[in-house]
PDB file of N, CA, C and O in Angstrom:
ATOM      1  N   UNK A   1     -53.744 -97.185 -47.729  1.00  0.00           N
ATOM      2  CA  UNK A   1     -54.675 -96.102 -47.949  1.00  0.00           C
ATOM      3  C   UNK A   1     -54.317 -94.953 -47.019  1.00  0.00           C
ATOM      4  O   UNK A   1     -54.372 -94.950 -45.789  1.00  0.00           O
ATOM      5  N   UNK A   2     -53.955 -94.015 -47.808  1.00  0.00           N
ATOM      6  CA  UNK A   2     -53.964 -92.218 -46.258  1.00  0.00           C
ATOM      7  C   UNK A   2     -55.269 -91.980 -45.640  1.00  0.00           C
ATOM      8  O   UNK A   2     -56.376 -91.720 -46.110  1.00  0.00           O
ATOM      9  N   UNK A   3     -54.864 -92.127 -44.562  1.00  0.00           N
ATOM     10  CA  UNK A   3     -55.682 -91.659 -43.620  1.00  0.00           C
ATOM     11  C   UNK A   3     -56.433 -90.607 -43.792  1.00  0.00           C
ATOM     12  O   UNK A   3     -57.645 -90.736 -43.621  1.00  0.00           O
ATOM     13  N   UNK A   4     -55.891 -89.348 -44.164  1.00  0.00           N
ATOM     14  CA  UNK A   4     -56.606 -88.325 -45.205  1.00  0.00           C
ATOM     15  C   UNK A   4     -58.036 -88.610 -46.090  1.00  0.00           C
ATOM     16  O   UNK A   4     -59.198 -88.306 -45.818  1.00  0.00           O
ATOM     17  N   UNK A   5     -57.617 -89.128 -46.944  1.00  0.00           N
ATOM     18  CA  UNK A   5     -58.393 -89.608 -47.876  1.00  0.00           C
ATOM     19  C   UNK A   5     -59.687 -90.624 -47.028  1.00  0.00           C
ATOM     20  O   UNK A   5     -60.897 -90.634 -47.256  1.00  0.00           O
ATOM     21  N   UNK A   6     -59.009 -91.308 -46.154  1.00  0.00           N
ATOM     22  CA  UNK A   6     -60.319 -92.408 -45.865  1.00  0.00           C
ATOM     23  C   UNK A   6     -61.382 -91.654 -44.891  1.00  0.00           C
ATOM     24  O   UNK A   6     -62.492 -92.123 -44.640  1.00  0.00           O
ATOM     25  N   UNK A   7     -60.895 -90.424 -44.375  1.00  0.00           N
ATOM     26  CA  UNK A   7     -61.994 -89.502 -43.365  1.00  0.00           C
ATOM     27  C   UNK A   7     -62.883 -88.783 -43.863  1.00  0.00           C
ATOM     28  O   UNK A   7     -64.016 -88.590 -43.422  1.00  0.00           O
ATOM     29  N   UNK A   8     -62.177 -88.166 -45.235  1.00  0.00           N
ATOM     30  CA  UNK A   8     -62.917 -87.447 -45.969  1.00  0.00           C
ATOM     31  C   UNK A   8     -63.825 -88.037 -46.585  1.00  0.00           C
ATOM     32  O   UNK A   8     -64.797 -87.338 -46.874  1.00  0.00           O
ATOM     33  N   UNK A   9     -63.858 -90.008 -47.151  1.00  0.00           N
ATOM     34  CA  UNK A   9     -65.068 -90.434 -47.010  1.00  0.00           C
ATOM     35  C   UNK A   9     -66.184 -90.650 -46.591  1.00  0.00           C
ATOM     36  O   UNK A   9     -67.318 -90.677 -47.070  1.00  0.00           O
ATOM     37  N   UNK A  10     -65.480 -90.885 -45.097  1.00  0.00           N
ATOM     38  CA  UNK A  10     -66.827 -90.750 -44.126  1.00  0.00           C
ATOM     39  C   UNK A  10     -67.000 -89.846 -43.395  1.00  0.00           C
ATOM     40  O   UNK A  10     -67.539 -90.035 -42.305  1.00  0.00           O
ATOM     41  N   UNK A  11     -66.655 -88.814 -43.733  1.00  0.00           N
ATOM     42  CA  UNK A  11     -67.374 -87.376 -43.826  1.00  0.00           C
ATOM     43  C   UNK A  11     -68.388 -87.113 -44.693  1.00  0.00           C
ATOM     44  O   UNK A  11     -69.462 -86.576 -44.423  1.00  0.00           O
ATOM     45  N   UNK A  12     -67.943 -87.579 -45.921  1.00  0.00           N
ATOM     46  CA  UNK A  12     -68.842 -87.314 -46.710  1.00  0.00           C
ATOM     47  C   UNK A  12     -70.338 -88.484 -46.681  1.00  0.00           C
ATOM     48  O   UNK A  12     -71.417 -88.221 -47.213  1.00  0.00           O
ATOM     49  N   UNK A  13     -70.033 -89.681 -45.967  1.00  0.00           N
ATOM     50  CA  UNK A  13     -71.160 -90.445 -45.577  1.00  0.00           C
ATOM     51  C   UNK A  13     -72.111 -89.731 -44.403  1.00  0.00           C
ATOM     52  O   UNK A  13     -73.340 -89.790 -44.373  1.00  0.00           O
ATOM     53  N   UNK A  14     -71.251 -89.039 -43.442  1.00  0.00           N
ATOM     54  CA  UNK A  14     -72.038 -89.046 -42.694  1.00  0.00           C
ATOM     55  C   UNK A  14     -72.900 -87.554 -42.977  1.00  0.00           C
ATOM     56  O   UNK A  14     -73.822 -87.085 -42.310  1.00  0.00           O
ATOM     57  N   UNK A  15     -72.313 -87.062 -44.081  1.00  0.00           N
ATOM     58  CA  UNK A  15     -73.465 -85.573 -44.408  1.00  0.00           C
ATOM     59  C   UNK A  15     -74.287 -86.469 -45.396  1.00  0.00           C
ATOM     60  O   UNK A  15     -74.547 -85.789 -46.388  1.00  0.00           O
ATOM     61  N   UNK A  16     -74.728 -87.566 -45.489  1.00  0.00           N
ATOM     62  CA  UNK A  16     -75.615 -87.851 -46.764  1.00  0.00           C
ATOM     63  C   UNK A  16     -77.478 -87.820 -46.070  1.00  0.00           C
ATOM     64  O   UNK A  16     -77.823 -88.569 -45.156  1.00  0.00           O
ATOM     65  N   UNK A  17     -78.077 -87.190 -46.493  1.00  0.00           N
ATOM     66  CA  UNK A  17     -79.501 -87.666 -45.855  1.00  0.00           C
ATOM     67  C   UNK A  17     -80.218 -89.190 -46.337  1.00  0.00           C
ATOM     68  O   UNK A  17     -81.411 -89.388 -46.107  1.00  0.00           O
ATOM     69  N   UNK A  18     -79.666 -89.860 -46.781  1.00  0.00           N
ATOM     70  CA  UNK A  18     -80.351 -91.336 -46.753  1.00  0.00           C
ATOM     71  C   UNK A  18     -79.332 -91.978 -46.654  1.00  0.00           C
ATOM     72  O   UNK A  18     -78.941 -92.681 -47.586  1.00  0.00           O
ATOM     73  N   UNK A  19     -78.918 -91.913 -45.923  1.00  0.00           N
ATOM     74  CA  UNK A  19     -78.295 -93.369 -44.851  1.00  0.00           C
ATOM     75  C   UNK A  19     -78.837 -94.294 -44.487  1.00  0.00           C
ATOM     76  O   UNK A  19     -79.324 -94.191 -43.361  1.00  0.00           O
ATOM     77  N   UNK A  20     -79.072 -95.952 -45.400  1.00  0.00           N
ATOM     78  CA  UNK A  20     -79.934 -96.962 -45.229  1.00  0.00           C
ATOM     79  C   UNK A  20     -78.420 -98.405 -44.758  1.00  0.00           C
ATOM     80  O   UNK A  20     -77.310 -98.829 -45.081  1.00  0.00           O
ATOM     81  N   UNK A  21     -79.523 -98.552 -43.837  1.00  0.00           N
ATOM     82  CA  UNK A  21     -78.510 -99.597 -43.453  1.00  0.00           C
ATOM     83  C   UNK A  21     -78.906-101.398 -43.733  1.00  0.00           C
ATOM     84  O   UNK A  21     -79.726-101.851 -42.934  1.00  0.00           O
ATOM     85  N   UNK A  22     -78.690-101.788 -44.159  1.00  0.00           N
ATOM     86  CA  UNK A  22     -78.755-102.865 -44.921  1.00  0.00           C
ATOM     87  C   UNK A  22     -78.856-104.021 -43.743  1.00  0.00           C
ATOM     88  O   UNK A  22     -78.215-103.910 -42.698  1.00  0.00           O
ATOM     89  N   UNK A  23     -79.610-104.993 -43.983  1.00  0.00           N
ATOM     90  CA  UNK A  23     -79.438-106.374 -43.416  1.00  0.00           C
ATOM     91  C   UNK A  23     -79.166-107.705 -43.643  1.00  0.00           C
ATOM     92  O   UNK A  23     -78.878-108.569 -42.814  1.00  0.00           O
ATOM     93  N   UNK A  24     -79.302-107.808 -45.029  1.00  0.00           N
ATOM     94  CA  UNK A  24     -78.438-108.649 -46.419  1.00  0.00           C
ATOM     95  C   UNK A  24     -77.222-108.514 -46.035  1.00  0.00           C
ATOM     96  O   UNK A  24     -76.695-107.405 -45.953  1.00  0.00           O
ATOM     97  N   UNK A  25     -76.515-109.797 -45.700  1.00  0.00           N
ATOM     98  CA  UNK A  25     -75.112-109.977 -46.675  1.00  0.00           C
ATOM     99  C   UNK A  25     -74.606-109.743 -47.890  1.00  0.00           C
ATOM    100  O   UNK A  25     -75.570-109.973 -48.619  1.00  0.00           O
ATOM    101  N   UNK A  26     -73.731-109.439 -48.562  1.00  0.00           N
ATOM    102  CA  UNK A  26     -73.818-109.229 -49.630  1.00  0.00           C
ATOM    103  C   UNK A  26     -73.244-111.324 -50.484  1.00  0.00           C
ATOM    104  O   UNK A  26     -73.060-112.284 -49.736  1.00  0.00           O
ATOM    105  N   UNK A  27     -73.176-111.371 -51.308  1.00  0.00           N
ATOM    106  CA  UNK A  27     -72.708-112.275 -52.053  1.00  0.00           C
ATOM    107  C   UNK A  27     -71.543-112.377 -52.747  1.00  0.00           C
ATOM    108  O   UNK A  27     -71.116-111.620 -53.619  1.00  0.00           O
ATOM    109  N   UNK A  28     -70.849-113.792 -52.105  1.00  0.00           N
ATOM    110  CA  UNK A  28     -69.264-113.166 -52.725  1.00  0.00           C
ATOM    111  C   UNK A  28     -68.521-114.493 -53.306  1.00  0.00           C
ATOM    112  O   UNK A  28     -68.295-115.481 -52.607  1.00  0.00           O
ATOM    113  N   UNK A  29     -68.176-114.381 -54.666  1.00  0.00           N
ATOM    114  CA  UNK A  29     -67.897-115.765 -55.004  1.00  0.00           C
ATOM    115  C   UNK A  29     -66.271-115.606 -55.731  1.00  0.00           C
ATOM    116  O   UNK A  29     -65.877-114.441 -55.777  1.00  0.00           O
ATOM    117  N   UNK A  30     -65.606-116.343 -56.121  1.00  0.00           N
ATOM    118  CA  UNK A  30     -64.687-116.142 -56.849  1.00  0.00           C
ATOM    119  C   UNK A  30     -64.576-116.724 -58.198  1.00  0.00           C
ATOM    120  O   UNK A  30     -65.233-117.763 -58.277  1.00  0.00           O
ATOM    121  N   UNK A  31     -63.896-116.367 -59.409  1.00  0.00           N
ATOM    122  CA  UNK A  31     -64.249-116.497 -60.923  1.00  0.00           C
ATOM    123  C   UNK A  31     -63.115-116.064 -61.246  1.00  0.00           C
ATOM    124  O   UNK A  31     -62.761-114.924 -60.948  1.00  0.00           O
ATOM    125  N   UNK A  32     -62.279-116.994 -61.983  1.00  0.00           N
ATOM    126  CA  UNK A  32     -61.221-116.378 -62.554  1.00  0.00           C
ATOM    127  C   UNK A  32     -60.172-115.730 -61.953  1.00  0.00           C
ATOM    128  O   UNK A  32     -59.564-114.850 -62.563  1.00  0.00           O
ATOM    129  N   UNK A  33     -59.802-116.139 -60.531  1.00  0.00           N
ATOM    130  CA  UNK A  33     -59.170-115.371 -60.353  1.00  0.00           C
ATOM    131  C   UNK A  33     -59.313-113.873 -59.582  1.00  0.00           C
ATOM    132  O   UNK A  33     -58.434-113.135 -59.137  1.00  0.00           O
ATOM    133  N   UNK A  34     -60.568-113.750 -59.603  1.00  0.00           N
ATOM    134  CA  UNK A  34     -61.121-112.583 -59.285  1.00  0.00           C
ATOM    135  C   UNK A  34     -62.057-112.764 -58.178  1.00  0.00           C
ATOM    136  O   UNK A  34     -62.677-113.826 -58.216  1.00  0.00           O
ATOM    137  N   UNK A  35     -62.337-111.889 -57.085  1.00  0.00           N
ATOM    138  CA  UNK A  35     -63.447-112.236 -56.064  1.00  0.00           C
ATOM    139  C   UNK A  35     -64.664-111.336 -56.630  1.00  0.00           C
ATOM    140  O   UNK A  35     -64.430-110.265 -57.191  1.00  0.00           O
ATOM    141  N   UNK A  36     -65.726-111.735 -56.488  1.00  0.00           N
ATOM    142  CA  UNK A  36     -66.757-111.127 -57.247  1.00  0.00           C
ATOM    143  C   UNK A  36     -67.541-110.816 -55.553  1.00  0.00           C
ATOM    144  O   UNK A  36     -67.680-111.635 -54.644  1.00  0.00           O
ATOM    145  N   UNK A  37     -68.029-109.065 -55.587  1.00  0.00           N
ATOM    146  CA  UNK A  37     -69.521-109.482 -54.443  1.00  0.00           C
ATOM    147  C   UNK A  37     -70.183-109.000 -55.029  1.00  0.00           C
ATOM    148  O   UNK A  37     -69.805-108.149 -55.834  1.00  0.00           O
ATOM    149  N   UNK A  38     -71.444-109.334 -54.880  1.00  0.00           N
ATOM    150  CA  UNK A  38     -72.816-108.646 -55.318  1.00  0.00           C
ATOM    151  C   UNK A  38     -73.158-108.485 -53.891  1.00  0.00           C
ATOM    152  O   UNK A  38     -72.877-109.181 -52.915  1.00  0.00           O
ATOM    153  N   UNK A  39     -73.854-107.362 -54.018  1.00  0.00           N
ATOM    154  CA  UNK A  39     -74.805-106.591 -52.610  1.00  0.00           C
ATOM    155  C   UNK A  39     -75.591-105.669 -52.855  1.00  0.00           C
ATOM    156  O   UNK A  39     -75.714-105.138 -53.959  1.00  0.00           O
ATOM    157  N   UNK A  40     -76.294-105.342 -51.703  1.00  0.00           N
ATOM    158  CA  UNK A  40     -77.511-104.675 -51.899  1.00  0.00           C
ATOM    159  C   UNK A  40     -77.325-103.157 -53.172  1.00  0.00           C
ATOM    160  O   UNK A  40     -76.326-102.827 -53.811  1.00  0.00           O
ATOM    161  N   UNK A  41     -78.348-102.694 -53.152  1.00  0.00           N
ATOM    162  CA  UNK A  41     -78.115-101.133 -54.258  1.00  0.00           C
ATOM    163  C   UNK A  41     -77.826-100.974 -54.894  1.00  0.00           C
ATOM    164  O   UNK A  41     -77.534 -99.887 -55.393  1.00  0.00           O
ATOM    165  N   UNK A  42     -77.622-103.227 -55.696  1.00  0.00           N
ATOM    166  CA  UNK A  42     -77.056-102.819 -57.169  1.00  0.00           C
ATOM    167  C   UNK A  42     -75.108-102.694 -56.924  1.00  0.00           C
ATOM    168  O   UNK A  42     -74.335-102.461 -57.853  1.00  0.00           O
ATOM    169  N   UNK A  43     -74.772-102.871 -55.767  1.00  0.00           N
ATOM    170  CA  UNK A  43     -72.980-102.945 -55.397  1.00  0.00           C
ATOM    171  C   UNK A  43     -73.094-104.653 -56.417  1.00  0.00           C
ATOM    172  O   UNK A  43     -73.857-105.617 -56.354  1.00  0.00           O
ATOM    173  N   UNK A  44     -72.013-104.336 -57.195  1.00  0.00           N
ATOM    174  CA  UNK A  44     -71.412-105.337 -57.709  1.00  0.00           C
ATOM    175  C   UNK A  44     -70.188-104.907 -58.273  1.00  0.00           C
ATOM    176  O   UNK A  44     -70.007-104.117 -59.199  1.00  0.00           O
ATOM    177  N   UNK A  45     -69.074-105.767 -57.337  1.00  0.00           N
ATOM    178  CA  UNK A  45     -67.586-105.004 -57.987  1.00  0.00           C
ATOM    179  C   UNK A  45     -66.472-106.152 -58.035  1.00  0.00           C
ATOM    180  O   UNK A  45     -66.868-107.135 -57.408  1.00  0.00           O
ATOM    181  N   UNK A  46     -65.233-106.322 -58.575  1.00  0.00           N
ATOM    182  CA  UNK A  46     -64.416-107.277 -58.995  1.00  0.00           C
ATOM    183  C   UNK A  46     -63.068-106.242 -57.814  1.00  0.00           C
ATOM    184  O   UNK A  46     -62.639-105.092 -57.723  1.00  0.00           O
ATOM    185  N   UNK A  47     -62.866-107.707 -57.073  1.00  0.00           N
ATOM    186  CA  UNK A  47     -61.313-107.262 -56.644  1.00  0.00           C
ATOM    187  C   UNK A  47     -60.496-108.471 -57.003  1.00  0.00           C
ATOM    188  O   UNK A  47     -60.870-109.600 -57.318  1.00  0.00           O
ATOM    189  N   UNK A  48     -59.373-108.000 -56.888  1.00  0.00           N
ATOM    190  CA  UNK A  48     -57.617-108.969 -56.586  1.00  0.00           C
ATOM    191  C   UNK A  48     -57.849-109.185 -55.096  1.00  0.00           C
ATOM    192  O   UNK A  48     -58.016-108.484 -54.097  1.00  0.00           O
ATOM    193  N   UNK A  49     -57.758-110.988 -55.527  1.00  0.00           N
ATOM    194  CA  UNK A  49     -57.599-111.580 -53.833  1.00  0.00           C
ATOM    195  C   UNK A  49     -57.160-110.893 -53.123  1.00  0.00           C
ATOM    196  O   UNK A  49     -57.649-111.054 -52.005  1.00  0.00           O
ATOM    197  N   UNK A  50     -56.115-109.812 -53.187  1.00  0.00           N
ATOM    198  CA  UNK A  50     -55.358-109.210 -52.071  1.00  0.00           C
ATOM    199  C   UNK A  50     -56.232-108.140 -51.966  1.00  0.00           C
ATOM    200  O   UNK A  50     -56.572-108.202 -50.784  1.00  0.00           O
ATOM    201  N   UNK A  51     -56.790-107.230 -52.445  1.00  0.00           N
ATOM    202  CA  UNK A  51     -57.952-106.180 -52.101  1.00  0.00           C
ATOM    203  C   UNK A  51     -58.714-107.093 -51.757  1.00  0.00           C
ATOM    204  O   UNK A  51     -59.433-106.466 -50.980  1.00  0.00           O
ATOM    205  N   UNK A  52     -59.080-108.071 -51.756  1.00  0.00           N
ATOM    206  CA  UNK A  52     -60.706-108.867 -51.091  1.00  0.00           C
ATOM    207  C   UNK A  52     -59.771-109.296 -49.661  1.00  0.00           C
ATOM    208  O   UNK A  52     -60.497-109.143 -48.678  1.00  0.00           O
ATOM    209  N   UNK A  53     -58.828-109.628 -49.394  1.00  0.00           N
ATOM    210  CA  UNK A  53     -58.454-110.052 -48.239  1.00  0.00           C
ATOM    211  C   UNK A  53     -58.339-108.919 -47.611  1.00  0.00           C
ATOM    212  O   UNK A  53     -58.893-108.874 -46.513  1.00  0.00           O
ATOM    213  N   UNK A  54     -57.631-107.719 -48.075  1.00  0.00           N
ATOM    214  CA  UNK A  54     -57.652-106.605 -47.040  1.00  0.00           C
ATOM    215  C   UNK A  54     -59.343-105.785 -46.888  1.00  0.00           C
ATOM    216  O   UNK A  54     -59.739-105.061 -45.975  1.00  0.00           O
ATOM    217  N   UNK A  55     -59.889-106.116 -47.824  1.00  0.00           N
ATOM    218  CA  UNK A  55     -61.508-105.617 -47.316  1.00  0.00           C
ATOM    219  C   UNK A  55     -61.999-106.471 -46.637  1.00  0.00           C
ATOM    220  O   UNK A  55     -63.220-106.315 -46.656  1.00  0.00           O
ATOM    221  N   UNK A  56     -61.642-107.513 -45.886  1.00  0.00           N
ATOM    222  CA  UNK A  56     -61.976-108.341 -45.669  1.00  0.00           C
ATOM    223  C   UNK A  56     -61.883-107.837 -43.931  1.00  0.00           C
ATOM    224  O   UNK A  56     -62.791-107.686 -43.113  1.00  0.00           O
ATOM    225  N   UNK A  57     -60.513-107.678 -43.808  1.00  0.00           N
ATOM    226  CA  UNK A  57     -59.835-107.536 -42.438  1.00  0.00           C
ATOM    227  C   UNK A  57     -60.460-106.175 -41.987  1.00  0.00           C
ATOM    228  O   UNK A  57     -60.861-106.017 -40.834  1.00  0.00           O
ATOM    229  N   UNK A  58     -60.541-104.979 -43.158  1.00  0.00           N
ATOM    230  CA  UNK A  58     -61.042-103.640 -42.477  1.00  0.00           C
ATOM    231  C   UNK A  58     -62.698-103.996 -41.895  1.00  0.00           C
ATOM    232  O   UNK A  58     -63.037-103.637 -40.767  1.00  0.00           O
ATOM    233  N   UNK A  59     -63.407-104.552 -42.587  1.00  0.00           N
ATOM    234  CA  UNK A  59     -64.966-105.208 -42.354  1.00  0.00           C
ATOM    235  C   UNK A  59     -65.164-105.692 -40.705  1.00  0.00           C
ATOM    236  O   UNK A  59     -66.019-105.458 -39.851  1.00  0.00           O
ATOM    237  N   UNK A  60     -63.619-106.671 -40.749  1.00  0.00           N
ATOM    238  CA  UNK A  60     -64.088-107.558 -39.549  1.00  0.00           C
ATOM    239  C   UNK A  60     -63.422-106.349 -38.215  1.00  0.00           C
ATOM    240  O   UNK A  60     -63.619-106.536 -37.014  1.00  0.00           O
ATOM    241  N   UNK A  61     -62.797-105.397 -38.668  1.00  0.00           N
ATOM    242  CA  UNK A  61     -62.105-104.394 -38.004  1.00  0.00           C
ATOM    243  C   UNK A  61     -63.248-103.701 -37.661  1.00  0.00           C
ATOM    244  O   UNK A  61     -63.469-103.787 -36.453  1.00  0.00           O
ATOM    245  N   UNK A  62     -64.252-102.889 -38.419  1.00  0.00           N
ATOM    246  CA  UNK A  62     -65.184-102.437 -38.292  1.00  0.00           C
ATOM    247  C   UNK A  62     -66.347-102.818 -37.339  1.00  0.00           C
ATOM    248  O   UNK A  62     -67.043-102.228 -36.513  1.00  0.00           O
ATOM    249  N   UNK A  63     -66.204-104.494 -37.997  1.00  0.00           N
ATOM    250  CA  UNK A  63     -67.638-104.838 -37.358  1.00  0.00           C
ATOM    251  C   UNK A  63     -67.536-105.012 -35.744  1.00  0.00           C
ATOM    252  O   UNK A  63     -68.491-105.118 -34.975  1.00  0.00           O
ATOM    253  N   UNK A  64     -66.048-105.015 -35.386  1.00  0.00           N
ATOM    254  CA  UNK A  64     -65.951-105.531 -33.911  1.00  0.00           C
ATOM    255  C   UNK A  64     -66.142-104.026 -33.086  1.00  0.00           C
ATOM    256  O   UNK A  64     -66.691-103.885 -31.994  1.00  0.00           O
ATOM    257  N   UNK A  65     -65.560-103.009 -33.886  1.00  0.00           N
ATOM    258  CA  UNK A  65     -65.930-101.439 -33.474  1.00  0.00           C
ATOM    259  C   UNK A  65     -67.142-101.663 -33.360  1.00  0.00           C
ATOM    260  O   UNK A  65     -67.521-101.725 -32.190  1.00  0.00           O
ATOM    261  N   UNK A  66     -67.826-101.794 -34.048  1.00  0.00           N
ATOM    262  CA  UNK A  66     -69.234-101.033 -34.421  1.00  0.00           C
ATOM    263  C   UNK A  66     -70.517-101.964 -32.950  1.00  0.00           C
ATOM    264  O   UNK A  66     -71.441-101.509 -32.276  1.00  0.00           O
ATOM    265  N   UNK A  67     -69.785-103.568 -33.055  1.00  0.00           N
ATOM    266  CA  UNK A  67     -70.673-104.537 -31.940  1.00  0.00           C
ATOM    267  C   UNK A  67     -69.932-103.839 -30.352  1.00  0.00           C
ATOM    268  O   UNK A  67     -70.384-104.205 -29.267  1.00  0.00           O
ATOM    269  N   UNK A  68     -68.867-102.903 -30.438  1.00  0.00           N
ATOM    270  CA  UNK A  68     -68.806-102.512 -29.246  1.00  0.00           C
ATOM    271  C   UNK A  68     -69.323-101.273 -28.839  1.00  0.00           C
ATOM    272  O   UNK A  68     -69.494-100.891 -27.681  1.00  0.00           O
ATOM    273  N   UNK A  69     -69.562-100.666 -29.901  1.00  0.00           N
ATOM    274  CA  UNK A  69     -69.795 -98.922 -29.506  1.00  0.00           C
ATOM    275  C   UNK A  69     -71.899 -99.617 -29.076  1.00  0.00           C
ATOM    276  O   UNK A  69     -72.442 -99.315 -28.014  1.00  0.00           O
ATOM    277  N   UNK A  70     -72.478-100.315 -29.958  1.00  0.00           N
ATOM    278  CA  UNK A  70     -73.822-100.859 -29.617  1.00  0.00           C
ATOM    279  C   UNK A  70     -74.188-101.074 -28.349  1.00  0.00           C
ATOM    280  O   UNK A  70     -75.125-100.601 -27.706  1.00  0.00           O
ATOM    281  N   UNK A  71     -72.669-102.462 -27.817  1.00  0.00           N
ATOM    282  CA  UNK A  71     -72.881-102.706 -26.227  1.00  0.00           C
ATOM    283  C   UNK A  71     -72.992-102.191 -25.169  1.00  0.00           C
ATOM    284  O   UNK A  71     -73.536-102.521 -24.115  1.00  0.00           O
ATOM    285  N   UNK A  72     -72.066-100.777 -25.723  1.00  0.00           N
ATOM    286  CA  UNK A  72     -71.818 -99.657 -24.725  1.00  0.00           C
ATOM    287  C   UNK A  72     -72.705 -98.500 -25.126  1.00  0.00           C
ATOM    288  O   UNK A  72     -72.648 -97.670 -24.219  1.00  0.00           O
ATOM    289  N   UNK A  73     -73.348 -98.171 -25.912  1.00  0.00           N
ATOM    290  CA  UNK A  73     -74.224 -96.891 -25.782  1.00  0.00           C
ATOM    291  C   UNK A  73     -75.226 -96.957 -24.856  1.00  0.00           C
ATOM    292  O   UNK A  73     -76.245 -96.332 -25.148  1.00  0.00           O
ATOM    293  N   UNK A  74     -75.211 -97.501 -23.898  1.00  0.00           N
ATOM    294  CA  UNK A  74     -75.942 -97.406 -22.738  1.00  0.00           C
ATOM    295  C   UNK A  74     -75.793 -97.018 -21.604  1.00  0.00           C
ATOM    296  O   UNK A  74     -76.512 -96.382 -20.833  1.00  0.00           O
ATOM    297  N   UNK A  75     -74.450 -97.594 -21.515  1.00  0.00           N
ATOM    298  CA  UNK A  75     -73.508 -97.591 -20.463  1.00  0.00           C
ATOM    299  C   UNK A  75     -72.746 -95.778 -20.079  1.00  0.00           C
ATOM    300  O   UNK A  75     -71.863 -95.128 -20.637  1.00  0.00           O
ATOM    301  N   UNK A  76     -73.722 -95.479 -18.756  1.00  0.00           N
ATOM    302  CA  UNK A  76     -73.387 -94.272 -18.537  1.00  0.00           C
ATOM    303  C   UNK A  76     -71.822 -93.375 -18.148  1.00  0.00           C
ATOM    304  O   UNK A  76     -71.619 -92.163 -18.212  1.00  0.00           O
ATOM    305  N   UNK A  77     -70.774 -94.601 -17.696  1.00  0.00           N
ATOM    306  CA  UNK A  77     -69.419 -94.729 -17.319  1.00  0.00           C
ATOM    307  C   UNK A  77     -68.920 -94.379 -18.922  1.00  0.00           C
ATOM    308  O   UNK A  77     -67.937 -93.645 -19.022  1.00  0.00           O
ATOM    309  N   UNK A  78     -69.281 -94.661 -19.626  1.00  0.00           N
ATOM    310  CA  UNK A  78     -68.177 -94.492 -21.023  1.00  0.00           C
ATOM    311  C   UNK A  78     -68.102 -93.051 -21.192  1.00  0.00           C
ATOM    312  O   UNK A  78     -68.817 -92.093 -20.897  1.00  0.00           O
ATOM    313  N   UNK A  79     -66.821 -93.258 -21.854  1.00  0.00           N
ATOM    314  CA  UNK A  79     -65.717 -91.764 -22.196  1.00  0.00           C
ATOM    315  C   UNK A  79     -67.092 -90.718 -22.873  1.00  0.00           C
ATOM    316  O   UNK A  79     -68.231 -91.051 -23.199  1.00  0.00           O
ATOM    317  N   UNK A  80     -66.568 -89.678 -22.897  1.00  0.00           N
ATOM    318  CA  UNK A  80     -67.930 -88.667 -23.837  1.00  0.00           C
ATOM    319  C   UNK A  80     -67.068 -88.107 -25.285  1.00  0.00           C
ATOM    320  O   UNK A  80     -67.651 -87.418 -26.123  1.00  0.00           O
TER     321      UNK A  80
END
């Protein structure tokens, strides 16, 4: 994926005024060949094992960002 392209997404997330953040897992099974998730808002989409494995890795990429920027928004020493 260009780097380009993936900023300009979350650019465009972060100008949205309802930004809801979910606490559901979503649901993820496989069928045919295909990984199926269902999730919140009505998300229900079909990938190739190899798109479900690499969404897989950006998620757990994310989520370890996201449990560190939490630990540290307190912490008056961090970068600005």
């Amino acid at each position: 994926m260009r780097v380009d392209a993936t900023r300009s997404r979350f650019d465009r997330y972060d100008q949205m005024t309802h930004k809801k953040i979910y606490h559901e897992p979503s649901s993820v099974t496989a069928r045919d060949g295909e990984v199926l998730v269902d999730g919140p808002d009505g998300v229900d989409i079909a990938l190739t094992p190899e798109a479900a494995e690499e969404t897989s890795q950006r998620l757990l990429e994310g989520t370890m960002k996201a449990r560190g920027q939490r630990h540290m928004k307190d912490y008056t020493h961090r970068a600005k």
